[in-house]
Every structure is written in C-alpha cells, then in structure tokens.
DRENDRENSE-850001 format. One line per 10 residues: number of its first residue (from 0); their letters; for each residue x, y, z of C-alpha. Coordinates in pm, whole numbers, plus 32768, in hexadecimal, padded with zeros to 4 digits. Example, Ala and Ser with C-alpha at 12.3 -4.5 7.8 and 13.67 -1.06 7.14 Angstrom:
<atoms>
0 = as = 84CE,7E3E,830C  8557,7F96,82CA
</atoms>
This chain:
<atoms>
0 = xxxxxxxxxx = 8000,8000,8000  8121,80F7,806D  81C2,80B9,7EEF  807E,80F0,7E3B  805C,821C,7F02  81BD,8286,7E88  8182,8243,7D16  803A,8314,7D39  80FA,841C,7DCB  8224,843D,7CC6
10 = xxxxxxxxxx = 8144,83C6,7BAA  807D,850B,7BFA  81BF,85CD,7C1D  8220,855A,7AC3  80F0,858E,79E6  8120,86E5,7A2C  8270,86C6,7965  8195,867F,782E  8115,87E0,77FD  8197,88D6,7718
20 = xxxxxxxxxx = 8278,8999,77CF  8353,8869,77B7  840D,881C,7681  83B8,86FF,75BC  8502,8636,7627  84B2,8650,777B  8346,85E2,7755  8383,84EE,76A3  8499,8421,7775  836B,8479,7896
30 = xxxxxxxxxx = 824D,83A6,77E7  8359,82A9,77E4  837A,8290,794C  8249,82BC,7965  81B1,818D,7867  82FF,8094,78D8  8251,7F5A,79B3  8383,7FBE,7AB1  8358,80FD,7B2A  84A2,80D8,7BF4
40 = xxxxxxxxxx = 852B,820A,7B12  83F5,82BE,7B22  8414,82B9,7CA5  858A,8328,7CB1  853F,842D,7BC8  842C,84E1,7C9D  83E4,8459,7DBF  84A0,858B,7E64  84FA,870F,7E06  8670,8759,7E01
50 = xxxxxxxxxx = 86E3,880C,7F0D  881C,88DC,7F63  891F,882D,8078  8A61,888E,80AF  8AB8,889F,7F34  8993,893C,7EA6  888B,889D,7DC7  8934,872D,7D47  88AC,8601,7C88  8894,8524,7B87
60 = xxxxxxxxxx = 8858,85E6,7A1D  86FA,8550,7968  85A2,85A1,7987  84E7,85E7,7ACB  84C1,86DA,7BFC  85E4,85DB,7CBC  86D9,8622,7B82  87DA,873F,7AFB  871E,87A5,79AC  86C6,890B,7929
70 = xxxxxxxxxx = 8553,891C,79E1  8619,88EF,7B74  871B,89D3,7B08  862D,8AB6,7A77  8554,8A79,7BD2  866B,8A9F,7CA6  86E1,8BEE,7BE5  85B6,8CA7,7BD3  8584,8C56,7D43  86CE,8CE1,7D9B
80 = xxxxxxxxxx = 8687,8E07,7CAF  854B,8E57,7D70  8602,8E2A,7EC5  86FD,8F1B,7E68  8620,9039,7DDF  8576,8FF5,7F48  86B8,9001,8003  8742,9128,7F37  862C,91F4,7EF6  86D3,933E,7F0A
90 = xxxxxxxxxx = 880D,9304,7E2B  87EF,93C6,7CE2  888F,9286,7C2C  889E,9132,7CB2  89A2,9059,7C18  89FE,8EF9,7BFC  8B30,8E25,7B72  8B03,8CE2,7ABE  8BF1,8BF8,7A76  8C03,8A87,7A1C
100 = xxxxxxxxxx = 8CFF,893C,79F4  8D27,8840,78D0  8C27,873B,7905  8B1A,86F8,7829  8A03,8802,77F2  8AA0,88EF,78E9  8AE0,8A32,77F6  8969,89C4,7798  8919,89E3,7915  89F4,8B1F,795A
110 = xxxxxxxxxx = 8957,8BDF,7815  87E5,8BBB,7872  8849,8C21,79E5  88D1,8D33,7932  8786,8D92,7891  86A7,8D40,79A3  8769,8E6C,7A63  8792,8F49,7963  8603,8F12,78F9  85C4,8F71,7A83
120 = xxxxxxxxxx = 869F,909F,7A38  87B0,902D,7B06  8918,90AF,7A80  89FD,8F4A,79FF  8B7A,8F2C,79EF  8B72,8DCD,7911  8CC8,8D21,78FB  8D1A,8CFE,7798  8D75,8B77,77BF  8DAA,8A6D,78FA
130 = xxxxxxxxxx = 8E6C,8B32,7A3C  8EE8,8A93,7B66  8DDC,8AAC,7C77  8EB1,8B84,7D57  8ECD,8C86,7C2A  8D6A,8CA5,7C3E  8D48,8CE5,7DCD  8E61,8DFB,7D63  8DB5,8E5B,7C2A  8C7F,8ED1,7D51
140 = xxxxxxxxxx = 8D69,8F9F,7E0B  8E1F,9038,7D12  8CE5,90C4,7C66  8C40,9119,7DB5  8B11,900F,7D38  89E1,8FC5,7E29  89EE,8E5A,7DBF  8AA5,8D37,7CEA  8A44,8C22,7C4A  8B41,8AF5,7BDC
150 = xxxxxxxxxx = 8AB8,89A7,7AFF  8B98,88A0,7B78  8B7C,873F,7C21  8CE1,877B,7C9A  8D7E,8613,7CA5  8C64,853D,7C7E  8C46,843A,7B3B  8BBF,84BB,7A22  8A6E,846A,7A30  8A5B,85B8,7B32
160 = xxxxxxxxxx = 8A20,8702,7B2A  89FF,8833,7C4D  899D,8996,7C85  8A70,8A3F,7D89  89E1,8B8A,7DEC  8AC6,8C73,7EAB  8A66,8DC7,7F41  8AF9,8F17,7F1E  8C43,8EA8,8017  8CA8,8DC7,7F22
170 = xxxxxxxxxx = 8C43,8CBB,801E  8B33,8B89,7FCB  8A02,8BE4,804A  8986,8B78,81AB  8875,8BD5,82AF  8795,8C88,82A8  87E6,8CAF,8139  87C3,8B52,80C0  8669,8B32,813F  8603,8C4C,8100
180 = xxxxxxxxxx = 866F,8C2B,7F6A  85CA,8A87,7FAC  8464,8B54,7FFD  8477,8C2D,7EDD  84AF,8B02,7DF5  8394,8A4E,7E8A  82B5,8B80,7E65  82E7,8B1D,7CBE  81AB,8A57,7C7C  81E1,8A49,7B18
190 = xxxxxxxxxx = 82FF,8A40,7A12  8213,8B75,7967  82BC,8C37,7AA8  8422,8BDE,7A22  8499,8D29,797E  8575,8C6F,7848  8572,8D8C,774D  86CA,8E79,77AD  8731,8FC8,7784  885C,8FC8,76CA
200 = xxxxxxxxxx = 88B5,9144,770C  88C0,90AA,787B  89BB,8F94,7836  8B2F,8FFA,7865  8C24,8EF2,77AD  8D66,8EF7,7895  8EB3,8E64,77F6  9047,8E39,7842  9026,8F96,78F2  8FB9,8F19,7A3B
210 = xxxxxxxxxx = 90A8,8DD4,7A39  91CB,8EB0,7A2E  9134,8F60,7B5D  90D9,8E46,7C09  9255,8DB6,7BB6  9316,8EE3,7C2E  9231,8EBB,7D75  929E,8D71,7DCF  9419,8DDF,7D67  940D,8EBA,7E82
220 = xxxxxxxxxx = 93B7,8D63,7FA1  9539,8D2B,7F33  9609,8D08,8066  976F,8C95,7FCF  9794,8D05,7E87  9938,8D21,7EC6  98F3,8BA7,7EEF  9845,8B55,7DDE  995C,8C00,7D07  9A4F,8AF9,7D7A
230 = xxxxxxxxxx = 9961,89EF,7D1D  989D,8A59,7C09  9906,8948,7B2C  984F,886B,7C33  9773,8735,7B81  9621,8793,7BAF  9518,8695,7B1A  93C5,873F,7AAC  9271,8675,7A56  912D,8732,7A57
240 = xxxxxxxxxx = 9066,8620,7A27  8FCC,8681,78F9  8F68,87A3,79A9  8F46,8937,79FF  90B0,8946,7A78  9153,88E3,7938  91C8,8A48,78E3  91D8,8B2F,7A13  92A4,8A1A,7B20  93C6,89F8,7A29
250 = xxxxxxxxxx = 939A,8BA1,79E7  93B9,8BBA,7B6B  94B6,8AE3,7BAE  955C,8B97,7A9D  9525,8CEE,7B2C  95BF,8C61,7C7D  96F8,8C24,7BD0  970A,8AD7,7B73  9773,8A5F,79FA  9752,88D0,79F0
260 = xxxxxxxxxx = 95F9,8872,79FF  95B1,875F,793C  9468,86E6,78E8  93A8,85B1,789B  9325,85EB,771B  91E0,84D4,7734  916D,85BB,785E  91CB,86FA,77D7  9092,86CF,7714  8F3D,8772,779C
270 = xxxxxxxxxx = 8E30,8683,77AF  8CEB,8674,785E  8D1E,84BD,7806  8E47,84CF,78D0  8EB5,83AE,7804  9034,8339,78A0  8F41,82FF,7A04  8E3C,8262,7AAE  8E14,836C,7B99  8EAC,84D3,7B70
280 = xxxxxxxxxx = 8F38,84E3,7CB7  909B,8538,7D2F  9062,8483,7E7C  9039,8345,7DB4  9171,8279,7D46  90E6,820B,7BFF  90B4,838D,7B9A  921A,83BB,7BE1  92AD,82AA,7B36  9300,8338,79D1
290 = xxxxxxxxxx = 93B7,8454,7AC2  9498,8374,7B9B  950B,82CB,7A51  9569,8427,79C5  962D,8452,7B21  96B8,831F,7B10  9727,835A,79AD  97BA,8488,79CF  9848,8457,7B2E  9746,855E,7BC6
300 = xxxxxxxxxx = 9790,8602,7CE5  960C,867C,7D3A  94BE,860C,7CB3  939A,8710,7CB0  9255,86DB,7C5B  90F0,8795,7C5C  8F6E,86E6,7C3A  8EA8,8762,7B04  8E4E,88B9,7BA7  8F9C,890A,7C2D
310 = xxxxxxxxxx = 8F4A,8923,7D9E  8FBC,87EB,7E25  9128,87AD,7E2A  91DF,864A,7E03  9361,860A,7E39  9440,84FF,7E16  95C4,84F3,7EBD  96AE,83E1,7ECD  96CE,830A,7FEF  9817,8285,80AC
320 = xxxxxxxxxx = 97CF,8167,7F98  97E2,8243,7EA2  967A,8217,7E37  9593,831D,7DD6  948A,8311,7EE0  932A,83F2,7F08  9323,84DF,8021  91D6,84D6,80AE  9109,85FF,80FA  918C,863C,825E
330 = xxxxxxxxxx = 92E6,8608,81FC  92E7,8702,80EB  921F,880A,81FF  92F1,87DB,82F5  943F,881C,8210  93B1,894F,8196  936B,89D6,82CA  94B4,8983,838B  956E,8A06,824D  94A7,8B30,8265
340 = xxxxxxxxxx = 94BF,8B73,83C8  962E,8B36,8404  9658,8C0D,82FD  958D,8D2E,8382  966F,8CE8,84B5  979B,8D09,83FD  974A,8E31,8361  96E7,8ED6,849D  9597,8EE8,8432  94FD,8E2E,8579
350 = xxxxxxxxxx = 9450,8F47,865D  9355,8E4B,8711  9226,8EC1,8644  924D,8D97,8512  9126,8C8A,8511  9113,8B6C,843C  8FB0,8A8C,842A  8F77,8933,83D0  8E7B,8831,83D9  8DDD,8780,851D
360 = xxxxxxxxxx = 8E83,8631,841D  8FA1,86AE,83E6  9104,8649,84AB  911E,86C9,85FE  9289,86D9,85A5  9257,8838,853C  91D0,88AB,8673  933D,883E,8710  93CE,88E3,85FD  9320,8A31,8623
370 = xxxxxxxxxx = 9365,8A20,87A7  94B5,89F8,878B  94D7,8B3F,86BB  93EC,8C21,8773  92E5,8C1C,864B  916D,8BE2,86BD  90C2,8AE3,860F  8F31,8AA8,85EC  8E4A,8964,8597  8D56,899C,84AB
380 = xxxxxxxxxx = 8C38,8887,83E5  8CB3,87C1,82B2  8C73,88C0,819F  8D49,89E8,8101  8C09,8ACC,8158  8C5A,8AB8,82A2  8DD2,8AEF,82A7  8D6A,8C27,81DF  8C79,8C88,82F3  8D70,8C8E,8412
390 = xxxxxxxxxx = 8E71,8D4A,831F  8D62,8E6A,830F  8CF2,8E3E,8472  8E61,8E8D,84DC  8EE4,8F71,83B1  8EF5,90CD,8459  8F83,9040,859D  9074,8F13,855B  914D,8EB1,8410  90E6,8D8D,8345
400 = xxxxxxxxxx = 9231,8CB8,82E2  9192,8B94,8260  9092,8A5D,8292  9036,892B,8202  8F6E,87C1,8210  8FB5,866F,81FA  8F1E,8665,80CE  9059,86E9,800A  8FBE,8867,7FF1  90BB,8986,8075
410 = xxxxxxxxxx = 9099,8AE6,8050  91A6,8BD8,80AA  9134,8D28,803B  901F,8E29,80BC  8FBF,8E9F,7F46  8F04,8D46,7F2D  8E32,8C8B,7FE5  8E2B,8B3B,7F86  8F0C,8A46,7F36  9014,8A79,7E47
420 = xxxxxxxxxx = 9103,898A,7DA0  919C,8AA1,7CDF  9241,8B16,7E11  9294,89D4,7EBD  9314,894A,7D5E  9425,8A7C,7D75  946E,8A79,7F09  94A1,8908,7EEA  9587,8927,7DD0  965A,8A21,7E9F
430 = xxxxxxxxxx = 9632,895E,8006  96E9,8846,7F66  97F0,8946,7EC5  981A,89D5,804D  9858,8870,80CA  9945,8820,7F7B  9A00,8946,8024  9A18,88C1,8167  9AC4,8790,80FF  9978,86B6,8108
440 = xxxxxxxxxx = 989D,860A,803D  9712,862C,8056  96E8,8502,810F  982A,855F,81F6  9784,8691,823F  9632,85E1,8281  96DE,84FB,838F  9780,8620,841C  95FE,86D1,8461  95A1,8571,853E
450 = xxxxxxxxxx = 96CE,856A,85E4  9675,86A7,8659  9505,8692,8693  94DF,850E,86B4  9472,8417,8569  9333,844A,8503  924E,8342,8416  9115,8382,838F  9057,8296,82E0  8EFA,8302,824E
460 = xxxxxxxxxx = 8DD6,81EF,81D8  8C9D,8257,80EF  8BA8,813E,8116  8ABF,819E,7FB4  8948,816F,7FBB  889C,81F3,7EA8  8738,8278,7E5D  8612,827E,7F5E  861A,8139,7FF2  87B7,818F,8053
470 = xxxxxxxxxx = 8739,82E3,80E9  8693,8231,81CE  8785,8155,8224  887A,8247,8273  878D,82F6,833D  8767,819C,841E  88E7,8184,843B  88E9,82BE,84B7  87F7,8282,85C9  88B3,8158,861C
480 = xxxxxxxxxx = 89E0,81F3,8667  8928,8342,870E  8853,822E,87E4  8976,8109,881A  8ABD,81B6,882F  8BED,80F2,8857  8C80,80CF,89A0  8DEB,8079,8939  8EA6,80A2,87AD  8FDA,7FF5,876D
490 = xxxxxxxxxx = 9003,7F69,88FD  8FF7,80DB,897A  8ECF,8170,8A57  8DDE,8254,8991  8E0E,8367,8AAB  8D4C,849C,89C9  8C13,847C,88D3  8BA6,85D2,87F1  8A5A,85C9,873A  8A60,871C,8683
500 = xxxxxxxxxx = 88BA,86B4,866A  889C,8705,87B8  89E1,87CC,87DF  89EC,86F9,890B  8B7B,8684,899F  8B5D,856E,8A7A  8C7A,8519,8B3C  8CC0,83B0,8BD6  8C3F,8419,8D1C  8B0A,848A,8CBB
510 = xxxxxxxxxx = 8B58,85FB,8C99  8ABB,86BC,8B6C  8B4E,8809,8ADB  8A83,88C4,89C7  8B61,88D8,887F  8B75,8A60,880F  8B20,8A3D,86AC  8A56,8AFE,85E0  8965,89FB,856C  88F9,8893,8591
520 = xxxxxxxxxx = 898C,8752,84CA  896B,85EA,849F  8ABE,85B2,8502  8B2A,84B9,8613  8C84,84AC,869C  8D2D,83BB,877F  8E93,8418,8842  8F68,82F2,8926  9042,82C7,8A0E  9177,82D0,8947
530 = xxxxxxxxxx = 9112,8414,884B  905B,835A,875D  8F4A,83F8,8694  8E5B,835C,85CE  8D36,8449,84FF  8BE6,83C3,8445  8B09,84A0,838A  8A31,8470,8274  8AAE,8532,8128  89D7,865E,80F0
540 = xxxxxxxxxx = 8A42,8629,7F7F  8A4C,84D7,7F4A  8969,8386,7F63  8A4F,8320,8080  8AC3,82ED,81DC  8C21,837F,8234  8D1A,82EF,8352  8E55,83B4,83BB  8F35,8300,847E  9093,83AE,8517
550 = xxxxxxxxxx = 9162,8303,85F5  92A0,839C,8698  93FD,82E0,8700  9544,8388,87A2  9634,8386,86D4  97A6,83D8,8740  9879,83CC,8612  9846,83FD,8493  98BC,829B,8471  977F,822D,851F
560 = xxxxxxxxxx = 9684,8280,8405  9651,812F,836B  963D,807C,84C8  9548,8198,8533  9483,816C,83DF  945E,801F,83FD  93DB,8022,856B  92D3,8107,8528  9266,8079,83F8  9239,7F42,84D6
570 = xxxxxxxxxx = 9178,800A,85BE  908D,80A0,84C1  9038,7F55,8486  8FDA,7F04,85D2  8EF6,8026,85BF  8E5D,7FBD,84A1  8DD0,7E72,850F  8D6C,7EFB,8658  8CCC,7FE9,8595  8C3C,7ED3,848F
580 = x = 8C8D,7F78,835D
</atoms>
C-alpha cells in the first residue's frame, strides 16, 4: 500500500512534466517513465525536489524535479533571483557572476542562468568558457556582485551535475540564506514562472582579463620566492583531470617562478567524459595513475593535481621507497599550514592575532601545530561555506593565514572564499622547493612534522547507498550509532561522545557541555583514551555514509615512520570492525 501510494505521488508529480512549458525531449523521456511496467526510474526521478546541502543544488542530469536539467536550474535561478531583489531591494543594480566547469551540458546550464537573471533585470558577468570554481567566488568579489552562480558537480562521475550559489562575500551560501532562496523556489508552482527569455544588454562576457588578476593575486600568498629561484628547475607533474585547471595551475606555477612543469598530454584534454578515469577525483589512486607514470618517467620530484573544477587539490611525493605515494587530505592541510606558519614566524610576521580553521574531521594535528606557534585555531562543519563564515566572522579583528578539510580543499588567501587548487597547486610546488633547500626530501620533511607533533593516520570509509531506499538506510545507521554508541575503539575507552544534532558533549562520567556552534548537524564523533578520533556523518552531497577515523602514535625519531605507519594502520583496523564497517 505504502508503494502504490508512492507511485501515485510521483506519477502525479510527473504528468505535470508533459505540458508545454517543457520541451519535447524532456516530455517525452517522462511518458517513458511513466508507461515502463517498472517505475523504479520514475520513482528516483521524482519522488523528491532537489535541495541545496553543503554544495549547493547536486544530482543526477535527466528528466525530473530529483535531476540537474534546464527546468531545476531554471527553478532554482529564478528563485534565487527573486530572493535577491527581496534581500537587495534598495541597490540601484544588483549583479551576479556565473561561471561553469567542463562537464556535459554545463555552458548550456550556465547560459540560461545567465538569461534567467538578466530577464529579471539582474546585471551578469558570464565567464567566456569553464573557470576554476575558486575564480568564480573571486570573480563575486572583484566585481562587488550580490550573488554567484557556478554549474559544476565538482569531482563526482560524469553522470553529475551541481549549482553552487555563493553570496556577495564570495562565500557559498548558508543560513538564513539557503532557506530562505529553498522558499522562494518552492513558491514556483509552474515552469510558466521560469523567466527563460534574457536580456542580452544585461549579460557581461568576462575573458583572460580577470585570470591575470586573479593570478597576480595568488602571486602575492608567495612566502619564499629567493627559494624558489634556487629550485626552479624543480620536476613538477601537472594533471587536471580533464578539467578547469588545465591552463591557469601551470600559468600560476609559472608566475611563482617555476620553469619545468611537465604535463600529462591524454589529460591535458578538457572533457566533460573524463575518459582516462572512472572517477575524476585526485583523492583516488586510479585518477592519478597516468600522473605517477609521468613522475616515474621523468624522475619527478612533485606530483600536483586538481578535480575537474579546480578546487580540490591532489599530490603525490616519493616515499623512503622511492615510490610515488598520495597524500591524503589531512596530510596535504596540515603541510600547508605548518609551511605557512613557520614561515610567517620566520619572517617575523607572528604578532598573536593569525587564525587558521579547519574541519570538526580534519587532523587534530593542526591544533598542536597552531599551539606551538602562538596562532589560534577554530573548528568549523565539513563544508568550505563554513570555513568562509568564520573568515568573515573574524576579518576586522584577527588575520586569516589559512584553513583546510580532510577532504583535500585548502584555501590560503582572503580574496576567495572557497577552495582553491590554483593556490595550493603553486604553495605546494614551492613547500617542496623550501624543504629541497633544507637538505630534505618531501617525505623527510613530512617525518620531521610527526616527530614534532606525534604520527598521525587517518583513514576515511564511504559506505555508498544509493536512491531512496539507501536514504533511509543511512538515516537508521545514524540512529544506531546516536542511540548505541561504542563504549571502547581499538581496546581504548570511548571517554568523550559529540553529536553536533544535539550539540550535546558527553563526557565518560556523565558530564554534558553544550558545543558553541552556530548551527545543528548530523554529525557524531567519538574520542578515546589514547587520542583517537573517529567521525560519521552522512554526505550532504552524496548518496552515502562517511567515517573518519584518526589515530595518533608518539613518534621519537624520523626513522620511526614506517613502524608508526604500520601500527596505526593496524589500529584503524581494529576500529573498523568494532565499528562493523
């Protein structure tokens, strides 16, 4: 009874897809669904409305009110559009920037956002062709915009497509903004409300003249430039993954100073197919496979890599083995910032009023590393919006130095506010020219960090369950763990629970503290004895259930790394199978 009920509902929900506002494409792959004897595709398709999480509006692309296609961008535009002649009422102008990646239909996507403004007399700045995402959050500032829209799926396969809205800080939107923009778009009753036909007089084309800007910006993060000098013949390995970062990484790393970049031709080549991977992801071995063989044929000395929209950041360095090996996201956060704040303290440039952020997920490594060096450090929720948020909630008082996540996004600037790979492409590069001119190696330098601050291993687990029926599945896992949490990981006492739902901190005694945070999140974390940490959270962008695990060993010499390694990796086992997963 609960099914028919279901197909009643969505078969409702689709029939009004047949009307002619819709184009005859999309009606017809809609009587398909609807006619098929298994209406499994008709339910995935609308049995919900997309909504925005913590990277905007993302799905599937295909037919139906729970897919990317024209009619939920053109919903979720026009909504916006309304929102922000609401909001901004008594500006003269009210302007947006638009920008897109390479995957399939997202120029289609960025143009009729484009016109959907410009037809609600909103001012556009259009990107000429694909842009890094971060270019986009700059492209807001830089033209003093009220809003920003970007049509990417970041680094998810190909089959995806997003909508990341940002606001007038450059920052992806949050509260009170996101529902506030969700009730405007649910106000739409009809496609007839959709405002498709642009102004062109409204529609500014923006080219190369704003990359240059953007380049010379990032330029400036340089700390070492005399170092780079010495080394600028370093081996740097470049893949973009088929994607926005093809042309302005190698133009940055190029501005910094250094001249042997070589790149890896079958990736070189823009492509919404992404056809040398399974998954466009720099996180992912596979995707960095036709890069280590580059390295390993040219005796590279560095491999650099960004995901399709240039936000994320992957890099590869060479073990005591001499393998190429992936940093993971922590690793690769953590380097950044301890090159950037030893720096700073080299320079003199430490006054006591620097601040970093990172994730609740994220290492607690860097909170030992921002203690030691008299630089304040604050937690925020998984998502760049809300890194951005505590850089504006502290701008006038403290200086931002950096921040990152786990998951392999770092932003060092203020002129952006979100994620940039451009950046963290080019302080990479000359983080491993500083260490060159120390005498070590990346990995010698890495060692050298954990001998200072202790090892650290983290280990994170995405357990996938797709459409409806693995919503609700992760939504019983969740309870599990809220309801049943366990009492020991890995042999050590659970001595401090954090459920960001209630913002509740429940010590082993019984003692609760109230977390200071400026929302509420279906996040669970569990801290032992011995300084473990393990995180679960459902994605807000993804049909999945996410599991951070970080587990911390002394380590006295730089010699211990392997031995250290290998005993975490055996605890982060351990944790897994109390965990079940």
């Amino acid at each position: 009874m609960e099914n028919d009920q279901l197909i009643k509902e969505v078969t409702a929900k689709a029939q009004v897809w047949l009307g002619d506002g819709y184009d005859a494409e999309t009606r017809a792959e809609v009587q398909r669904m609807l006619d098929a004897d298994d209406k499994t595709d008709l339910i995935e398709c609308f049995y919900r409305d997309l909504e925005f999480g913590t990277g905007g509006l993302r799905g599937i692309m295909g037919a139906g009110t729970n897919r990317m296609n024209i009619y939920t961008v053109g919903a979720a535009t026009q909504g916006l559009a309304n929102y922000l002649k609401e909001a901004f009422k008594d500006l003269p102008e009210i302007s947006v920037a638009v920008g897109h990646d390479v995957r399939n239909n997202s120029r289609k996507f960025a143009e009729i956002v484009a016109d959907i403004f410009s037809a609600n007399g909103i001012k556009v700045y259009l990107f000429d062709s694909f842009r890094p995402t971060p270019e986009l959050s700059f492209a807001v500032r830089h033209f003093g915009c009220q809003s920003g829209v970007n049509i990417t799926a970041s680094h998810n396969p190909k089959i995806y497509n997003g909508y990341k809205a940002y606001w007038e800080d450059g920052a992806q939107i949050i509260a009170p903004h996101d529902t506030n923009i969700i009730d405007h778009v649910n106000r739409i009753k009809s496609v007839d409300e959709i405002k498709f036909d642009g102004d062109k007089s409204k529609i500014q084309i923006v080219g190369p003249e704003v990359d240059k800007i953007y380049l010379e910006k990032i330029k400036e993060l340089s700390l070492s430039p005399d170092v780079i000098e010495r080394h600028k013949d370093l081996k740097i390995v470049y893949t973009p993954i088929h994607g926005t970062g093809v042309d302005l990484i190698p133009a940055s790393l190029k501005n910094y100073g250094f001249e042997n970049i070589i790149h890896v031709p079958e990736q070189d080549v823009p492509s919404g197919d992404f056809p040398t991977v399974e998954s466009p992801n720099p996180e992912v071995p596979s995707a960095m496979a036709l890069a280590i063989a580059k390295a390993k044929e040219v005796g590279a000395d560095l491999v650099l890599a960004s995901d399709p929209d240039a936000d994320r950041v992957g890099c590869v360095i060479r073990d005591n083995n001499g393998e190429y090996v992936l940093l993971n996201g922590n690793q690769i956060c953590m380097i950044l910032l301890n090159y950037i704040i030893t720096r700073n303290r080299e320079l003199g440039l430490i006054k006591g009023n620097e601040f970093v952020v990172k994730t609740i997920v994220t290492t607690e490594l860097i909170k030992d590393i921002c203690e030691a060096n008299n630089v304040r450090m604050f937690d925020c929720y998984t998502g760049f919006k809300w890194i951005a948020a505590v850089m504006r909630d502290n701008e006038d008082v403290l200086r931002y130095i950096g921040g990152g996540e786990e998951s392999y996004g770092f932003l060092a600037e203020t002129f952006v506010r979100d994620k940039d790979a451009v950046s963290a492409c080019s302080l990479l590069a000359e983080t491993c020219a500083w260490a060159k001119d120390k005498g070590l190696d990346f990995q010698a330098m890495l060692a050298e960090i954990y001998k200072t601050y202790g090892f650290s291993l983290e280990v994170g687990v995405s357990v996938v369950r797709p459409g409806k029926s693995g919503a609700e599945e992760i939504q019983a896992l969740m309870k599990q763990y809220r309801e049943n949490p366990p009492k020991t990981l890995a042999g050590s006492p659970v001595v401090l629970v954090k459920d960001y739902l209630s913002l509740n901190a429940t010590h082993a005694d019984g003692g609760v503290d109230k977390l200071d945070f400026p929302t509420t999140s279906n996040v669970l974390q569990y801290f032992t004895e011995d300084g473990s940490k393990v995180s679960v959270r459902p994605s807000g962008t993804e049909p999945k259930i996410k599991f951070y695990m970080e587990v911390r060993i002394p380590m006295a010499s730089a010699d211990d790394y392997d031995a250290c390694k290998a005993a975490a990796a055996a605890k982060v086992e351990a944790i897994k199978k109390d965990l079940s997963i």
